[in-house]
Residue, then its C-alpha position, 0 to 999 in steps of 0.5 A: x500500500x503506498x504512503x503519502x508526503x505526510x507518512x498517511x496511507x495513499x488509497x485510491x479507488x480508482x487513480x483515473x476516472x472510469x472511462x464511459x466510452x470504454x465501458x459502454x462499449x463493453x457493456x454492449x460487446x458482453x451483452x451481445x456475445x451473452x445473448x447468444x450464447x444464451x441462444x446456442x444454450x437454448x437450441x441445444x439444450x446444453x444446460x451444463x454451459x449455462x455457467x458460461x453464460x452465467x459469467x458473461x452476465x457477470x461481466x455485463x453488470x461489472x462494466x455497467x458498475x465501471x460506467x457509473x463509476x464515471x460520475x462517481x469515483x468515490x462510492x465503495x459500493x459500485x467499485x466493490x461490485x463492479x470489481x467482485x462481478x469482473x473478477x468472478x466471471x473467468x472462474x465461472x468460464x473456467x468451471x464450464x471448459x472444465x465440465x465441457x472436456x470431461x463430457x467430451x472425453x467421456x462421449x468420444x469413449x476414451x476415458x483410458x487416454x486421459x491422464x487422469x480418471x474421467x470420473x475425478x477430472x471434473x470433480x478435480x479442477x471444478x473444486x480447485x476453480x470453486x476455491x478460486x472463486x471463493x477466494x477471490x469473491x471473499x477478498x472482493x468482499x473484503x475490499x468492499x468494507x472500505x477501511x484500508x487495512x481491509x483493502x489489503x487484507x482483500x488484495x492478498x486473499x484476492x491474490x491466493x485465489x488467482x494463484x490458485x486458478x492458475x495453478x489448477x488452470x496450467x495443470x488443466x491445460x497440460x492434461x488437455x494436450x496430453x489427452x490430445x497427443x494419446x488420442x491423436x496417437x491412438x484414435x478411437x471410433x468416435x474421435x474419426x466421426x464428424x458431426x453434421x453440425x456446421x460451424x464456420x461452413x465445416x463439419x464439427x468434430x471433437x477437435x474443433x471443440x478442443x481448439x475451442x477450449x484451447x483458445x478459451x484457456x489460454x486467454x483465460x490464462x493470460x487474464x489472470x496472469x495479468x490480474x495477479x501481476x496488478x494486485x501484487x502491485x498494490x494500489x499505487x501500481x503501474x498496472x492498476x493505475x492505467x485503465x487501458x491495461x484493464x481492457x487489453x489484458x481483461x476486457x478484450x480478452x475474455x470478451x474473445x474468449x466468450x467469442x472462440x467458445x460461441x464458435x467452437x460450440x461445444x453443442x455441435x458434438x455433444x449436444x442431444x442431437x448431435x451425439x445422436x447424428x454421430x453415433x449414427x454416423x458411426x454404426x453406419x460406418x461400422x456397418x459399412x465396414x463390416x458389409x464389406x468384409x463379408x459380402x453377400 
């Protein structure tokens, strides 16, 4: 926490004045992006990505807090929500890849080639991103009391749990590509089926649900990478005192995440109909197969 020339504590809110221009903007991006995916979650009623929807309506209400805040810099209870909505979105993305690649690997049959047991994979990095989550809406709260010791007690705790996700997040990723490596090395039946389901004009496979994933993970990554570097700053730092970090680092990046996972769908391989076109396409396959080493 920084002093002062006269040995007092220098805590500011905000050391710049909110831009309004900036947080419309985002406003409007989050809100669209939200509304769609709201959409893609309806048609193919993949209830279990209703978390991820759940963050883009957590960024709409931080950036809304963050356009008030323009005209008043000093209220504790805009700064705080704003703060605690902005931060707690990525974990809630995060929680939704997470159960999205352990429905993947569980409907593409290859539970063996995952480096660790399907049954525990999502139990696993689902906790580790609650605790996360916790952490980071508990140090939010604790900010949001308003007294300085308070602030920096919440700046620390805030920390842990960024610390925390990233730590569940690397491991998330490097068990992501490994089970990529095993199943490209030793493809299963279902991993050589495309599904019907179009996205950008081409069939969907599984591995256009991974590059989703991929994409999504690595800006979440680069996120909190930012965010914990900011808050080990403290409240005078370079970070948190220039808003444009905020949107580049932030902002932008996660509203380009909410984007490569509205492309990369994961409804078009694992939704209801769409598992049901694939099997179909796989028996048929199989059949084929099978027709032809016995003919008639």
């Amino acid at each position: 926490m920084a002093s002062n020339g006269d040995g007092g504590v220098d805590f500011k809110l905000y050391r710049y004045t909110p831009s309004l221009a900036a947080a419309v903007i985002f406003i409007v991006l989050f809100v669209l992006i939200t509304v769609y995916h709201l959409y893609q979650v309806a048609r193919a009623r993949c209830w279990y990505f209703t978390v991820f929807v759940i963050g883009g309506v957590f960024q709409i209400i931080g950036y809304i807090c963050r356009a008030l805040a323009h005209h008043d810099t000093e209220s504790v209870p805009i700064y705080s929500v704003g703060t605690i909505m902005i931060l707690l979105a990525p974990p809630l993305y995060a929680a939704s890849i997470y159960m999205t690649l352990g429905r993947l690997i569980t409907f593409l049959d290859a539970e063996s080639l995952s480096v660790v047991p399907v049954r525990w994979l999502t139990a696993i990095f689902v906790t580790g991103d609650v605790i996360a989550f916790v952490m980071q809406a508990a140090g939010g709260g604790i900010m949001a009391s308003g007294t300085i010791s308070a602030m920096n007690t919440g700046e620390n705790i805030t920390i842990g749990g960024l610390a925390v996700q990233l730590v569940f997040f690397s491991v998330f990723i490097l068990a992501s590509t490994i089970f990529h490596y095993r199943i490209r090395r030793n493809p299963v039946p279902k991993s050589l089926s495309k599904s019907p389901a179009p996205y950008a004009g081409r069939a969907a496979t599984w591995e256009t649900v991974m590059l989703g994933l991929y994409v999504a993970s690595i800006l979440i990554l680069i996120r909190s990478i930012f965010r914990l570097i900011e808050y080990a700053q403290g409240n005078d730092g370079y970070l948190i005192s220039h808003e444009a970090f905020m949107y580049v680092f932030d902002s932008m990046l996660m509203f380009f995440a909410m984007v490569a996972m509205s492309i990369f769908h994961p409804s078009h391989v694992l939704s209801p109909p769409a598992r049901s076109r694939v099997v179909s396409g796989v028996s048929q396959s199989t059949n084929t197969e099978l027709r032809q080493r016995n003919p008639v």
